[in-house]
PAPA-149627 format. One line per field, with one value per residue: residue number from 1; x, y, z of N, C-alpha, C in turn; residue in one letter. Coordinates in Angstrom, 3 decimals. Layout:
fiza = c(NUM  ...)
n_east = c(X  ...)
n_north = c(Y  ...)
n_up = c(Z  ...)
ca_east = c(X  ...)
ca_north = c(Y  ...)
ca_up = c(Z  ...)
c_east = c(X  ...)
c_north = c(Y  ...)
c_up = c(Z  ...)
seke = c(A  ...)
end
This chain:
fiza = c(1  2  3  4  5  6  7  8  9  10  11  12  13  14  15  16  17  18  19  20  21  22  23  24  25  26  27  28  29  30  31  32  33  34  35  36  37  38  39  40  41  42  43  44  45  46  47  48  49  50  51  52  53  54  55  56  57  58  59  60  61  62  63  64  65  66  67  68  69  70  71  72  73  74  75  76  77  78  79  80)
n_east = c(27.863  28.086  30.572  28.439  28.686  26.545  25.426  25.390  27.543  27.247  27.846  26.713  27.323  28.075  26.733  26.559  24.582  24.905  24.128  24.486  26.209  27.049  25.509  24.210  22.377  21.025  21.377  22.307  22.145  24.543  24.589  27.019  28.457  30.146  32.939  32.624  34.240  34.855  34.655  37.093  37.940  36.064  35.537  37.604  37.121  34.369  31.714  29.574  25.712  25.323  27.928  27.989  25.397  26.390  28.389  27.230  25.426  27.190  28.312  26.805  25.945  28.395  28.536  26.478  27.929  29.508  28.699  27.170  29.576  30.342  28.639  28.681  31.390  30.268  28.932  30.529  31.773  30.340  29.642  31.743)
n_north = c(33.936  30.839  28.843  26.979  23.514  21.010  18.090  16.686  18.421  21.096  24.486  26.660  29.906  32.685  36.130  39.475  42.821  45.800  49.408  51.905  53.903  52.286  50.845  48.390  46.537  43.495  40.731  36.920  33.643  32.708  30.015  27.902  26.206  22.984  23.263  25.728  29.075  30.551  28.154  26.064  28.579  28.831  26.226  24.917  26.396  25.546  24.119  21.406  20.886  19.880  20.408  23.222  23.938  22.505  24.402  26.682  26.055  25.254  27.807  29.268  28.091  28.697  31.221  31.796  31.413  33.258  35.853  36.207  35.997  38.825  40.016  39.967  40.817  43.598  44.494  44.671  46.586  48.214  48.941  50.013)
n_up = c(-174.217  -175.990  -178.355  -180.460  -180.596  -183.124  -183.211  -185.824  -186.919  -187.355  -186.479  -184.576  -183.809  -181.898  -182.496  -182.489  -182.977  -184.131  -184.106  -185.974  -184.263  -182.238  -180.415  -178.907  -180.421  -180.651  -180.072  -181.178  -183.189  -185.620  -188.101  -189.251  -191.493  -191.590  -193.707  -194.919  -195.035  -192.775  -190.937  -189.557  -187.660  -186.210  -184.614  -183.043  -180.137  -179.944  -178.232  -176.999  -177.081  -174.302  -173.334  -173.160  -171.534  -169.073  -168.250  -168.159  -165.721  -164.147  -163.844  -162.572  -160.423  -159.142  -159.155  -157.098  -154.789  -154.882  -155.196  -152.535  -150.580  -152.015  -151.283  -148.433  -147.714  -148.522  -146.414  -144.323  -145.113  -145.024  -142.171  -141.233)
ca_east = c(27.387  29.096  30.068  27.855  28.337  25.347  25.791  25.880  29.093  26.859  28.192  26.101  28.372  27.203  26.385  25.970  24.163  25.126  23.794  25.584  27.117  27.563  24.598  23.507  20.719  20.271  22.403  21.835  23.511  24.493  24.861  28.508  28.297  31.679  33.529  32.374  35.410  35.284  34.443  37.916  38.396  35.223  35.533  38.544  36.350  33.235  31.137  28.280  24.634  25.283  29.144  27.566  24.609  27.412  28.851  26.236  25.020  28.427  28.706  24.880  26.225  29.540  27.887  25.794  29.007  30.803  27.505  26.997  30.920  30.281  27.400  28.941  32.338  29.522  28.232  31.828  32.378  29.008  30.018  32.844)
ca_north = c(33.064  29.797  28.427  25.535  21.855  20.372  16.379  16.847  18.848  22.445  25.464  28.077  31.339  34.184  37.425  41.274  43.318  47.475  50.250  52.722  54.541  51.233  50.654  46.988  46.204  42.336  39.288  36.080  32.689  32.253  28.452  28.443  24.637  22.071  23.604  27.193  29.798  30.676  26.649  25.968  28.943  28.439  24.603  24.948  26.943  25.365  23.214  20.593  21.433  19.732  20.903  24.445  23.584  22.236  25.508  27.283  25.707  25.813  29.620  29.911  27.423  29.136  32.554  31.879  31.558  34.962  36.643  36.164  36.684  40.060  40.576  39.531  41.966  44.904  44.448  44.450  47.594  49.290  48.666  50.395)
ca_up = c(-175.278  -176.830  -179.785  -179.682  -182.012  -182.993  -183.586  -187.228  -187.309  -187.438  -185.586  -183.722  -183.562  -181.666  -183.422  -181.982  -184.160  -183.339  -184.779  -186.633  -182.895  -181.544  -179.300  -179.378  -181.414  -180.585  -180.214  -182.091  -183.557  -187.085  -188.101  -189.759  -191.802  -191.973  -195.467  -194.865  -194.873  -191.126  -189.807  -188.423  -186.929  -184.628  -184.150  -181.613  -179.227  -179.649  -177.429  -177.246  -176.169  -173.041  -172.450  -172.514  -170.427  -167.852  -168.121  -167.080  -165.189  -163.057  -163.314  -161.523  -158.557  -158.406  -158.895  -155.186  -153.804  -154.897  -154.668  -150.947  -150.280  -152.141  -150.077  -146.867  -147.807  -149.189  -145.184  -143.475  -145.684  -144.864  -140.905  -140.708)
c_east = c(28.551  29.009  29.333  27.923  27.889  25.979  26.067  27.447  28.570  27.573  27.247  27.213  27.076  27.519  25.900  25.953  24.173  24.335  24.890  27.031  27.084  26.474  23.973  22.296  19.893  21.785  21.526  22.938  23.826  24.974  26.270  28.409  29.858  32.139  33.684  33.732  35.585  34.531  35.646  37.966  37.251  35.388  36.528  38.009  35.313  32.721  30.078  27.186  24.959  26.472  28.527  26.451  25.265  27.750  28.493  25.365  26.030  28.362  27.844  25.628  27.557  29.166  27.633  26.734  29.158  30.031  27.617  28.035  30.754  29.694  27.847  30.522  31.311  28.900  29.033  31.921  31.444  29.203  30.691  32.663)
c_north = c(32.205  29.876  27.295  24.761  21.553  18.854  16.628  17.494  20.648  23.476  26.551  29.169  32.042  35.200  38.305  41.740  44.895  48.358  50.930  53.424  53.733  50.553  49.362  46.767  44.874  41.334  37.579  34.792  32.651  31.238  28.640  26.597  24.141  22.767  24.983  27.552  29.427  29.080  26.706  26.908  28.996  27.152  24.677  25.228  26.302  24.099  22.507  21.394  20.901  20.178  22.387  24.464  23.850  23.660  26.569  26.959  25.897  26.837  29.727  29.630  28.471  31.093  33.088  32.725  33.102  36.032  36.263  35.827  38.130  40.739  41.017  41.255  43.511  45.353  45.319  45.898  48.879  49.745  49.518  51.940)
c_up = c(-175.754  -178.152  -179.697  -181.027  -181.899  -183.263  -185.437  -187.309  -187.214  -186.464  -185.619  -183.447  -183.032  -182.421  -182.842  -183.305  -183.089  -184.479  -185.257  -185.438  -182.316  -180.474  -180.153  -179.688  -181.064  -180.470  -180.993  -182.487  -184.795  -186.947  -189.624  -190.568  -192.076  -193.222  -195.704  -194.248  -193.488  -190.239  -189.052  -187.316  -185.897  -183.935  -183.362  -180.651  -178.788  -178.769  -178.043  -176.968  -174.871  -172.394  -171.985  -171.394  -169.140  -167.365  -167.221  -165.949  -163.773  -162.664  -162.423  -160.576  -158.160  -158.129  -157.571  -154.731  -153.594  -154.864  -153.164  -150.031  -150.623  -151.126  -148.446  -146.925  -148.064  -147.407  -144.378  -143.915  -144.767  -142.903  -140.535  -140.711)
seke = c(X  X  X  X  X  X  X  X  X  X  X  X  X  X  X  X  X  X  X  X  X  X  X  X  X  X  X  X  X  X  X  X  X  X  X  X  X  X  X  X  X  X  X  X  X  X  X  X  X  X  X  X  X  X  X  X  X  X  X  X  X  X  X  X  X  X  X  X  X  X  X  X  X  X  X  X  X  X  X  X)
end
């Protein structure tokens, strides 16, 4: 998950929500506004909607790749 900047100036933060022994409950964004305590320290990190898009969009294509290298090494392994 990103931080994501809306055109206004808004920030999307991600948010895990745990239970008491740590087991994840949910994930989520909270919207963090320009002035609010913790703004700067997300705004260095954060992205557009479309830089993250990009993003992911990259990982999928580059994903293929290193998936079906794994695959191909998980073969070579199984072979021997």
């Amino acid at each position: 998950m990103f931080v994501i900047r809306l055109a206004d100036g808004t920030l999307r933060v991600p948010q895990s929500l745990t239970s008491q022994d740590g087991r994840l409950i949910g994930n989520a964004y909270v919207e963090v506004q320009p002035g609010d305590p913790e703004y700067e320290q997300w705004l260095a990190e954060s992205l557009t909607e479309e830089e993250a898009e990009l993003r992911r969009r990259r990982w999928a294509e580059e994903n293929d790749e290193l998936e079906r290298e794994f695959l191909a090494y998980k073969a070579r392994q199984e072979d021997t």
